[in-house]
C-alpha positions in Angstrom: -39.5 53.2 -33.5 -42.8 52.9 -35.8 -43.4 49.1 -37.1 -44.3 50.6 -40.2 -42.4 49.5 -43.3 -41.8 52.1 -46.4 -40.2 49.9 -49.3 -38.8 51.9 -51.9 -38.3 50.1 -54.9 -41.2 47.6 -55.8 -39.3 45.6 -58.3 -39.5 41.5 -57.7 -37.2 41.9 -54.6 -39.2 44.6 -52.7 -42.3 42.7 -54.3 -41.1 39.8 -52.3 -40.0 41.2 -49.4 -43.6 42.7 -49.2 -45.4 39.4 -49.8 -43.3 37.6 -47.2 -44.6 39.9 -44.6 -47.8 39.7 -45.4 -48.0 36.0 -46.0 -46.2 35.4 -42.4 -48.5 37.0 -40.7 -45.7 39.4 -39.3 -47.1 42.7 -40.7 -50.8 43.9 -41.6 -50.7 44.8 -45.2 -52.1 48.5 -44.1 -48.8 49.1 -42.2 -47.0 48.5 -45.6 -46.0 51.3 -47.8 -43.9 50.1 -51.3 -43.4 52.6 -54.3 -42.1 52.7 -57.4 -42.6 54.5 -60.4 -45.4 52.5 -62.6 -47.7 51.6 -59.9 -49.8 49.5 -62.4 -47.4 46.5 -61.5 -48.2 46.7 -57.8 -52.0 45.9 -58.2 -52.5 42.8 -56.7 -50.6 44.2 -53.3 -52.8 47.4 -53.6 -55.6 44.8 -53.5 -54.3 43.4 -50.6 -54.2 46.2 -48.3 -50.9 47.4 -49.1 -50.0 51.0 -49.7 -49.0 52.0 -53.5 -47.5 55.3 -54.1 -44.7 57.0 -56.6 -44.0 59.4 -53.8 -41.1 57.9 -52.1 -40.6 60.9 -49.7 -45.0 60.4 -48.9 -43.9 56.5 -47.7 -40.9 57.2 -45.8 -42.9 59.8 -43.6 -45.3 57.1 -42.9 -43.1 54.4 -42.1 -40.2 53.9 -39.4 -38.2 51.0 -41.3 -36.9 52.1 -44.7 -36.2 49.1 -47.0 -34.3 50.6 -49.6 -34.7 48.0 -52.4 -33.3 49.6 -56.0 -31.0 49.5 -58.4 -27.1 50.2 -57.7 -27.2 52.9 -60.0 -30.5 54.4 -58.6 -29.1 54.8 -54.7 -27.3 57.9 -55.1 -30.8 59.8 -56.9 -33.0 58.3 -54.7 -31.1 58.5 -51.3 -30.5 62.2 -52.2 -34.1 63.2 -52.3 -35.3 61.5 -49.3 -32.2 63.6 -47.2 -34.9 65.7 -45.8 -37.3 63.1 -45.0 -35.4 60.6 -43.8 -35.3 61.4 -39.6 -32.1 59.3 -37.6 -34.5 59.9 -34.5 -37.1 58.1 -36.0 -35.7 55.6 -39.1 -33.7 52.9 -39.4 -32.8 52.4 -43.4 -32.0 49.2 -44.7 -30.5 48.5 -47.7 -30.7 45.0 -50.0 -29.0 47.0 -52.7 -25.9 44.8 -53.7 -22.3 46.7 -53.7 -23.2 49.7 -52.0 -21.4 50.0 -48.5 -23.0 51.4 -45.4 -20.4 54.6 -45.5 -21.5 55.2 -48.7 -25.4 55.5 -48.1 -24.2 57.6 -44.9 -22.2 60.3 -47.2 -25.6 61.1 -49.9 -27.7 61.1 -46.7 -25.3 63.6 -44.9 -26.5 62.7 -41.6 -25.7 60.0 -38.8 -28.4 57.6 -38.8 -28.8 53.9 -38.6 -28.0 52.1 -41.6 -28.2 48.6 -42.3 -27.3 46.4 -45.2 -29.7 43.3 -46.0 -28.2 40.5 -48.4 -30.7 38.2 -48.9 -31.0 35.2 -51.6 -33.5 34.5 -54.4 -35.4 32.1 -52.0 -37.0 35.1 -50.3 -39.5 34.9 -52.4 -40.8 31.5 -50.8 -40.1 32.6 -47.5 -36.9 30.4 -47.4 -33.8 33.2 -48.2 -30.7 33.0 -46.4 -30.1 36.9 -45.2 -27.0 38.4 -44.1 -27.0 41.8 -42.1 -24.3 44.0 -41.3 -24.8 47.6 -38.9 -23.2 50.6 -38.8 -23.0 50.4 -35.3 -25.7 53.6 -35.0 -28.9 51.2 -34.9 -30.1 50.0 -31.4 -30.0 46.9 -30.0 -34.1 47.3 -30.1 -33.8 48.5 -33.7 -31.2 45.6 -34.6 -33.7 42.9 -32.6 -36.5 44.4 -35.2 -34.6 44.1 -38.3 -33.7 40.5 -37.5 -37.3 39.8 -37.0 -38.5 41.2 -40.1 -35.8 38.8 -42.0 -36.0 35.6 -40.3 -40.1 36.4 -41.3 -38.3 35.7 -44.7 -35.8 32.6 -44.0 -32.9 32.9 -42.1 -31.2 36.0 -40.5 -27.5 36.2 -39.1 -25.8 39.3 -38.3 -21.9 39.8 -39.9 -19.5 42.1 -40.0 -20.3 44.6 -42.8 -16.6 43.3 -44.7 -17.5 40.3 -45.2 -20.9 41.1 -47.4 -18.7 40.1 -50.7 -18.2 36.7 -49.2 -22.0 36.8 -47.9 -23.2 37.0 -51.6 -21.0 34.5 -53.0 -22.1 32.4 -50.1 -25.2 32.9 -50.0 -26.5 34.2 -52.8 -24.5 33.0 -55.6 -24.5 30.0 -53.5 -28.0 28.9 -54.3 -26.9 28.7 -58.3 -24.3 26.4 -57.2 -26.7 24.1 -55.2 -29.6 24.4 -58.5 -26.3 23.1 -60.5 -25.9 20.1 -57.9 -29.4 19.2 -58.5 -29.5 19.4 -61.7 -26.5 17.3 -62.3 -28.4 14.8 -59.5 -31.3 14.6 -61.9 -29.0 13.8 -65.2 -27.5 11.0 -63.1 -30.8 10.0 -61.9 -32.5 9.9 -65.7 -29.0 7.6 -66.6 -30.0 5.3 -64.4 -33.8 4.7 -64.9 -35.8 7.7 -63.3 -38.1 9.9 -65.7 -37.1 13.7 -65.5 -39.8 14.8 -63.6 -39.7 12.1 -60.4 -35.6 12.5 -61.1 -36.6 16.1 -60.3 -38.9 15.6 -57.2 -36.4 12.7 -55.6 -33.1 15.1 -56.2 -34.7 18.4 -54.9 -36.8 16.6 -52.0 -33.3 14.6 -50.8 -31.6 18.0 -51.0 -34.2 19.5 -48.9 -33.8 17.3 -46.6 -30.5 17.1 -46.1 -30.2 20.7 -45.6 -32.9 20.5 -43.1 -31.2 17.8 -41.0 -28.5 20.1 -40.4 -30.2 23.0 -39.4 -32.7 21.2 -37.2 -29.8 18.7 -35.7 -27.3 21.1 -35.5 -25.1 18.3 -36.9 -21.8 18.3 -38.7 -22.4 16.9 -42.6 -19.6 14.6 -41.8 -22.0 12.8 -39.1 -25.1 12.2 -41.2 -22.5 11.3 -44.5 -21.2 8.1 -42.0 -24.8 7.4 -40.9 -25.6 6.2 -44.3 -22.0 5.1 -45.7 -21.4 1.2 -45.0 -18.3 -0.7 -45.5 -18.0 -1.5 -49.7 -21.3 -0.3 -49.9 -22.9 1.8 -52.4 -22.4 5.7 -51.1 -19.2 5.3 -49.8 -18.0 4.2 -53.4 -20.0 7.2 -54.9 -18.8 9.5 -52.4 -15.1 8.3 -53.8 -15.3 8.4 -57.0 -16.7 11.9 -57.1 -13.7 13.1 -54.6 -11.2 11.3 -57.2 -12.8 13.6 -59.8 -12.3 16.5 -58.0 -15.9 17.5 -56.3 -15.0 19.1 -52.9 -12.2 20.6 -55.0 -14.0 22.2 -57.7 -17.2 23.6 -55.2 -14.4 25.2 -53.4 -12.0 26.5 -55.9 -15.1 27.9 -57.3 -16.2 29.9 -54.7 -12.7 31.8 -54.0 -12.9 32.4 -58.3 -16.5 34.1 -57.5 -15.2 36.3 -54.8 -11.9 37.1 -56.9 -14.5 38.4 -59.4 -16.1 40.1 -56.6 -12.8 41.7 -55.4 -11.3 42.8 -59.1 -14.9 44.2 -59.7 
């Protein structure tokens, strides 16, 4: 398959995606085709090398990847005028578009082709999203190995199975609101005790970082690095107490099963 990249939909997601690539050195702006309807807004990646059009059928016949990157509502429109451009012999489609299934992009294409679903987070704009993919089974193992590339250019990549992309976004997506709401309660706790806001900000965010870090890198469990710095009757493991006896654990994971429930009802 080409290694050329159509995105169609330069909103601040496509934007992203297409800056990520760029900045990682994975793809030469020139090999980059993004559209969208007021092409104004996409200046600074036309400067760049990148190719602006409103012709979403022009890109797609340039490209071999399809990163279909719109609105929900827009899928149905835009899928069903690129049916005769889009080639299963020679493009894989992947979609970032929330709540639209795989089978669903299939029936408005009206052909078997490989489709792929993208859930990435609102750190992909730094490079650092978490991204969940799921196949339809049609893609190549060559194809799949491409797609994972292009992602983990973006964060992280893990492949899932496709019915589990409600749980992906409460996971990982609505997942990085929860963590912002940790550190933000870490900063209030830290201005209560002496800090200033901003190095409150810079020690909570940094130690999060960190910590995340360690378990990526390590491969650890959290429980191992919690008892590398919890003493007897010292300091963290009467923190760590207190917080269970109001509930933490409790409430982080009672509200992730209410944020899927929502997903599930919706």
């Amino acid at each position: 398959m080409s290694k050329k990249i159509a995105i169609i939909g330069g909103g601040n997601l496509g934007t992203a995606i297409a800056e990520g690539l760029i900045n990682s050195g994975f793809s030469l702006p020139a090999d980059i085709s993004i559209t969208k309807r007021n092409i104004k807004t996409l200046a600074h990646l036309q400067l760049k090398g990148v190719q602006v059009s409103d012709n979403n059928e022009q890109a797609v016949s340039q490209a071999g990847l399809v990163i279909l990157a719109v609105k929900p509502y827009q899928v149905e429109d835009v899928l069903g005028k690129l049916k005769e451009a889009l080639d299963p012999a020679s493009h894989v489609l992947v979609s970032v578009v929330t709540g639209i299934t795989i089978t669903q992009m299939q029936q408005v294409v009206g052909k078997k082709m490989a489709v792929i679903r993208a859930m990435p987070n609102t750190a992909i704009a730094i490079q650092q999203s978490m991204t969940c993919l799921a196949s339809s089974g049609d893609a190549s193992k060559e194809q799949m190995t491409f797609i994972e590339e292009v992602f983990n250019q973006l964060g992280r990549a893990v492949w899932i199975d496709e019915k589990l992309m409600d749980a992906a976004t409460v996971l990982g997506a609505c997942g990085t609101a929860y963590a912002m709401r940790y550190i933000r309660a870490n900063i209030q706790g830290g201005i209560e005790i002496g800090f200033d806001a901003a190095t409150a900000t810079l020690i909570a965010a940094q130690t999060v970082l960190g910590a995340a870090e360690l378990l990526l890198k390590k491969g650890s469990h959290p429980e191992q690095e919690i008892d590398k710095v919890t003493t007897p009757r010292g300091c963290t493991i009467a923190g760590l107490n207190e917080m269970e006896h109001q509930g933490f654990s409790s409430s982080l994971i009672k509200g992730i099963v209410a944020s899927y429930d929502r997903i599930a009802k919706d």
